[in-house]
C-alpha positions as CSV (number, residue, x, y, z in Angstrom):
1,X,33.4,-75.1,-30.4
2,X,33.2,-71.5,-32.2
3,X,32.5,-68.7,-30.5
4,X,29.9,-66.0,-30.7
5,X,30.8,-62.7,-31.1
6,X,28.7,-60.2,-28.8
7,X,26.9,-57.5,-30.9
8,X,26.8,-54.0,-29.4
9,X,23.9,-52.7,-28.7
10,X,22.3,-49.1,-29.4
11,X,23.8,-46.2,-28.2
12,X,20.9,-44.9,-26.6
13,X,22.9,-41.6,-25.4
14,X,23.0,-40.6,-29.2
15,X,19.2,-41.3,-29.7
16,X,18.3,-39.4,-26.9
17,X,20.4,-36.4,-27.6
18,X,19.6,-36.3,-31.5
19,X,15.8,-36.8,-31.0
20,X,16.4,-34.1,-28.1
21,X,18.2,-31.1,-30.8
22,X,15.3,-32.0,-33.2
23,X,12.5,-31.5,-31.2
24,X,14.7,-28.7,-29.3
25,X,15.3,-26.6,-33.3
26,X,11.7,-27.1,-33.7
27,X,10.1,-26.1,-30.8
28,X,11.9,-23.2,-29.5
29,X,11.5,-20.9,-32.5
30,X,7.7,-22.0,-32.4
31,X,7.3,-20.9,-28.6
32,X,9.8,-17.6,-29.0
33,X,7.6,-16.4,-32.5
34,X,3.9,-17.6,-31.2
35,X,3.7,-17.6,-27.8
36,X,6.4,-15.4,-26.4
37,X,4.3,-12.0,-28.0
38,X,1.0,-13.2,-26.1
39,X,2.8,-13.4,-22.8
40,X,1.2,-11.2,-19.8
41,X,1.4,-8.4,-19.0
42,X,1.4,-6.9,-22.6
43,X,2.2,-3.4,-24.4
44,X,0.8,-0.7,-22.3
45,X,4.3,1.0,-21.1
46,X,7.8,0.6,-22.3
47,X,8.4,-1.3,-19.4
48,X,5.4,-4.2,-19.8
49,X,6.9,-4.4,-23.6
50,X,10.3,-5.3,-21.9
51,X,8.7,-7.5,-19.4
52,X,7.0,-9.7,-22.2
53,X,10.6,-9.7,-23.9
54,X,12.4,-11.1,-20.4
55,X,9.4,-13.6,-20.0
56,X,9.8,-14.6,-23.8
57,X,13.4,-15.1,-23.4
58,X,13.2,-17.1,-20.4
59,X,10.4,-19.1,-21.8
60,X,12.7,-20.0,-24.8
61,X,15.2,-21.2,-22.6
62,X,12.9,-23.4,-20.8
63,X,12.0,-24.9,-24.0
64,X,15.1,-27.0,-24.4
65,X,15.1,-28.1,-20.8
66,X,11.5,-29.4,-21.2
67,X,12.2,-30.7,-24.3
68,X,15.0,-33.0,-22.8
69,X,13.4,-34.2,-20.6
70,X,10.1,-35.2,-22.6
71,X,12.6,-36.9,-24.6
72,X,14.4,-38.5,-22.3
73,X,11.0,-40.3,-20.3
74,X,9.3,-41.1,-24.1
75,X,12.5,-42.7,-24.7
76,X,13.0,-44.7,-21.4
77,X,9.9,-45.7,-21.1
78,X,9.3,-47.0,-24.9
79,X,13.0,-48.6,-24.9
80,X,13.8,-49.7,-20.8
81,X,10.1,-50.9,-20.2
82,X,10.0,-54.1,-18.2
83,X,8.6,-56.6,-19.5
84,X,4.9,-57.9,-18.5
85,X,5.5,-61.0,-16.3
86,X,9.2,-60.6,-15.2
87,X,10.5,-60.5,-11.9
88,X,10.8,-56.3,-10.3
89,X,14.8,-55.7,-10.5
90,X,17.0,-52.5,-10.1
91,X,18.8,-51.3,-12.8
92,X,22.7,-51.4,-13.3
93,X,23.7,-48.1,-11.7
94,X,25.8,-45.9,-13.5
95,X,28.8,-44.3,-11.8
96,X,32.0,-42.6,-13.0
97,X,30.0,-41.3,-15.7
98,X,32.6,-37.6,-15.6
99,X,31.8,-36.6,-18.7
100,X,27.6,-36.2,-18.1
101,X,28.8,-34.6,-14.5
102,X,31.1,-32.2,-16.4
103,X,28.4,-31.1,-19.0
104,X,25.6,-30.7,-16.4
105,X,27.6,-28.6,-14.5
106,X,29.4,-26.6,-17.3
107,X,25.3,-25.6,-18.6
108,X,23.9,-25.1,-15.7
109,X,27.0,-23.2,-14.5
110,X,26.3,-21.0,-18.1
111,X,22.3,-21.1,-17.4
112,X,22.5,-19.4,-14.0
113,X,25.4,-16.6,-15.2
114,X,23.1,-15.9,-18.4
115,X,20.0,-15.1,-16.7
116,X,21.9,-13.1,-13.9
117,X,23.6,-11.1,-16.1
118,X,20.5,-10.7,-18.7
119,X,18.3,-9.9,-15.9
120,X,20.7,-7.2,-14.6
121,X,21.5,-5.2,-17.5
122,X,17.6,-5.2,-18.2
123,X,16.6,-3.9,-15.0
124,X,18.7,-1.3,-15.7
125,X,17.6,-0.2,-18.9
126,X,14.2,1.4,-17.7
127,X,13.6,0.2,-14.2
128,X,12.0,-3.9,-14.6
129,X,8.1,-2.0,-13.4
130,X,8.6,-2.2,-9.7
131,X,9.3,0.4,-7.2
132,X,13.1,1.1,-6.1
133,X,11.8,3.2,-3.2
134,X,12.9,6.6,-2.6
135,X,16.3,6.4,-3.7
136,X,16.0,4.6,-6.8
137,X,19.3,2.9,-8.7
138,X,17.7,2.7,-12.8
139,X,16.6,6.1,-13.1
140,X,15.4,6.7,-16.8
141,X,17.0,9.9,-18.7
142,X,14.6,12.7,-20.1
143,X,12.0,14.5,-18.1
144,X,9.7,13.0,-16.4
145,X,6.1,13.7,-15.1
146,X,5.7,13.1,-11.0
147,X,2.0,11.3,-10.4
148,X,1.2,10.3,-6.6
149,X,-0.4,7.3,-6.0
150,X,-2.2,7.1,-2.6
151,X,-3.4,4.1,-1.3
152,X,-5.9,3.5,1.1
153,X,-8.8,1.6,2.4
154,X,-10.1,0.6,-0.1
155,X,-9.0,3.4,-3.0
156,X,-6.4,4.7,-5.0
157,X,-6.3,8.6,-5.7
158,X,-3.7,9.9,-7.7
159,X,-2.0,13.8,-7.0
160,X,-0.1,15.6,-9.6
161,X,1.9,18.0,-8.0
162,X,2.7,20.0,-11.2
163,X,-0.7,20.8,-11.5
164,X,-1.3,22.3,-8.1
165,X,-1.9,19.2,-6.0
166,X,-4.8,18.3,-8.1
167,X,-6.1,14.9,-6.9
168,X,-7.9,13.0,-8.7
169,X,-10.2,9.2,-8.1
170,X,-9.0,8.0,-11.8
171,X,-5.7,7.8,-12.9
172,X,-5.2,9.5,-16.6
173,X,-1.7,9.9,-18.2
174,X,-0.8,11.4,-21.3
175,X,0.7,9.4,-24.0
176,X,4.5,8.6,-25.1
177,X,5.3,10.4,-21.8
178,X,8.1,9.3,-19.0
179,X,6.0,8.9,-15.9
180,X,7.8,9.0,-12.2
181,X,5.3,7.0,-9.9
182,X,5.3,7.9,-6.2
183,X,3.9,5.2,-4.5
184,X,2.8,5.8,-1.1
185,X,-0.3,5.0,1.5
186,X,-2.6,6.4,4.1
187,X,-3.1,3.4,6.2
188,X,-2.7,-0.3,6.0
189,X,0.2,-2.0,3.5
190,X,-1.2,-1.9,0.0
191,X,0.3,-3.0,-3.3
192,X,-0.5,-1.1,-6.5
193,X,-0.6,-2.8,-9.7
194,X,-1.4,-1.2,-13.3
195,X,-1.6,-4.4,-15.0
196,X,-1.4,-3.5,-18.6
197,X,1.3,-1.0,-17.7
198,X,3.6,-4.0,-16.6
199,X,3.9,-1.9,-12.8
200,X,3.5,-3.4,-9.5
201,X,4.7,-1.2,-6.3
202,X,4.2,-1.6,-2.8
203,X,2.1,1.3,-1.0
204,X,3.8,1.8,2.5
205,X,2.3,4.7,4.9
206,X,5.2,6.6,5.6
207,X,7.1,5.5,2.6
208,X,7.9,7.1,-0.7
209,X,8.0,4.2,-3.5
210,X,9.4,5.4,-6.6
211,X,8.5,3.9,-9.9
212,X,9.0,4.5,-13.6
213,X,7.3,4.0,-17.0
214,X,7.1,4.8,-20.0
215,X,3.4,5.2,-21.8
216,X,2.7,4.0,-25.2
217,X,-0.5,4.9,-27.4
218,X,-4.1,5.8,-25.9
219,X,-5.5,2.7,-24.6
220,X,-7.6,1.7,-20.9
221,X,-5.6,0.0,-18.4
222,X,-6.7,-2.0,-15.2
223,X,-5.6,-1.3,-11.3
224,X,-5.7,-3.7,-8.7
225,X,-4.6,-3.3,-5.3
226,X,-2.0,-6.7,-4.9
227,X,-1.3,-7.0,-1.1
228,X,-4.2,-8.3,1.6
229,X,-5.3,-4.8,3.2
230,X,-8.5,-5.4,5.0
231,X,-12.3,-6.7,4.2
232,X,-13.0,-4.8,1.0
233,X,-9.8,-5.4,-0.9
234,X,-11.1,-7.4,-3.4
235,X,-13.0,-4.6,-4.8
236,X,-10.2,-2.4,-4.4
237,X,-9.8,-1.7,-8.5
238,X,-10.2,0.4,-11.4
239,X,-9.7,1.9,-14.4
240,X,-7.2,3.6,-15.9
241,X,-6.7,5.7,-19.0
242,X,-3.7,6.8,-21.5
243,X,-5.0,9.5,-24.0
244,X,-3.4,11.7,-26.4
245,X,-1.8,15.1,-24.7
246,X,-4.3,17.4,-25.9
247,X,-7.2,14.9,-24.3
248,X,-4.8,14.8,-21.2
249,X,-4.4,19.1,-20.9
250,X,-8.3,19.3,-21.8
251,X,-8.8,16.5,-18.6
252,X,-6.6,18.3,-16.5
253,X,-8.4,21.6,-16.4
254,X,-11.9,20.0,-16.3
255,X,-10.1,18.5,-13.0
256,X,-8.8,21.5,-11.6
257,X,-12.3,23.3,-11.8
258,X,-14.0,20.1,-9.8
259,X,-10.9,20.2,-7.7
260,X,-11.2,24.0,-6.9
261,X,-13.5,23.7,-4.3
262,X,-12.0,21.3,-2.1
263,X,-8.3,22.4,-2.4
264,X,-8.6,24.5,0.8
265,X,-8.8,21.3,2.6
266,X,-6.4,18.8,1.4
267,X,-3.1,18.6,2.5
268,X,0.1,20.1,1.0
269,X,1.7,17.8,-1.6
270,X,4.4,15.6,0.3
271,X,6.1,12.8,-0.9
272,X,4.6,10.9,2.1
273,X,1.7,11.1,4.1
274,X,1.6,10.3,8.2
275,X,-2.5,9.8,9.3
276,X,-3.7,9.7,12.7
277,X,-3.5,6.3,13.2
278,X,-6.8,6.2,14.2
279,X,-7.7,5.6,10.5
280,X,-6.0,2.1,10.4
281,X,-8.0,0.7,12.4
282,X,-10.3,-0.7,9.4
């Protein structure tokens, strides 16, 4: 009687992971070149450049997780289907498999500490676009220009303090400047968001919510309040401007002329504004 020698079958771990760091070499430098530059919110401020950098970064790490796992259920399901007619049956399980536990932990273990130290060390650089409130921790160097930004149902206006108070309905900044935002609000809970600009700050009455950018080139940027404040926050928007710093002085004093005759009445500049609360009841 001879006996038949068993033949080994595939090792489908090695087709998996080689058909996974093909598709992984391929792919990732095709998202990180094409699609990681078209990423939201774009190039308005230093910090929405940096913010289409994290997201570009993070979506080029994704790339080889999704990747896996597109190979993985191609594979299984081409090479593990069951065939048409046979009886439903579990699979064999797997156990004592140390070496897959030990590699899943060691790169997810990596994965986590990556991004948590990456994400750190860039929301120091300039400040990630968000406010820090009134005490920030990543303060820019270099001078900065202080704008206001008061929210309230259902507009921003924008004060520039070095300019005598001057408050304004649109806001206009100069560009290649350092900008300090003071974020702030008259009544309900707002959120301000320059989209473009890669900022998004809560607007808190009674709260001063410091923010940071940097501007880039002359262009037109959108605002959008980002936090439900009442019935007519959905038209709560506008537009903004960056222009060149001799457009920006030659604004300013048209400005100051309008704003002449109503300076008597506002306010002094605070950092914070407390209404009679009369006023939130819209």
């Amino acid at each position: 009687m001879n006996a038949t020698t068993a033949q080994p079958g595939p090792n489908h771990a090695r087709r998996v992971i080689v058909a996974w760091i093909v598709l992984s070499l391929i792919a990732t430098p095709l998202v990180a070149i094409f699609l990681g530059p078209n990423i939201p919110p774009g190039n308005g401020s230093d910090q929405a450049t940096q913010q289409v950098f994290d997201n570009t970064v993070m979506v080029s790490l994704l790339t080889p997780v999704i990747c896996l796992l597109l190979v993985f259920f191609v594979y299984a399901l081409a090479q593990f289907r069951k065939p048409r007619g046979s009886a439903l049956a579990d699979g064999p399980p797997l156990r004592e498999q140390r070496t897959v536990q030990l590699l899943w932990i060691v790169l997810t273990s990596l994965t986590v500490l990556f991004l948590a130290g990456f994400g750190t060390f860039e929301l120091l650089q300039n400040g990630a676009g968000g406010g820090q409130g009134p005490a920030p921790v990543a303060i820019p160097s270099g001078p900065k220009m202080q704008v206001q930004v008061i929210a309230q149902q259902w507009e921003f206006t924008y004060r520039y303090p070095s300019y005598g108070g001057l408050e304004t309905s649109q806001l206009v900044l100069p560009a290649d400047t350092q900008i300090e935002l003071h974020v702030t609000s008259l009544d309900a809970v707002h959120s301000f968001w320059a989209y473009q600009l890669g900022i998004k700050a809560d607007a808190n009455p009674g709260v001063d919510n410091v923010a940071y950018l940097k501007t880039k080139g002359p262009q037109t940027f959108s605002v959008h309040c980002a936090e439900l404040c009442g019935l007519w926050h959905g038209y709560m928007f506008s537009q903004g401007k960056i222009v060149s710093e001799s457009d920006f002085a030659a604004w300013v004093k048209q400005q100051q002329e309008l704003f002449a005759s109503v300076k008597q009445y506002m306010p002094p500049y605070s950092t914070a504004y407390f209404p009679d609360p009369q006023r939130r009841a819209g």
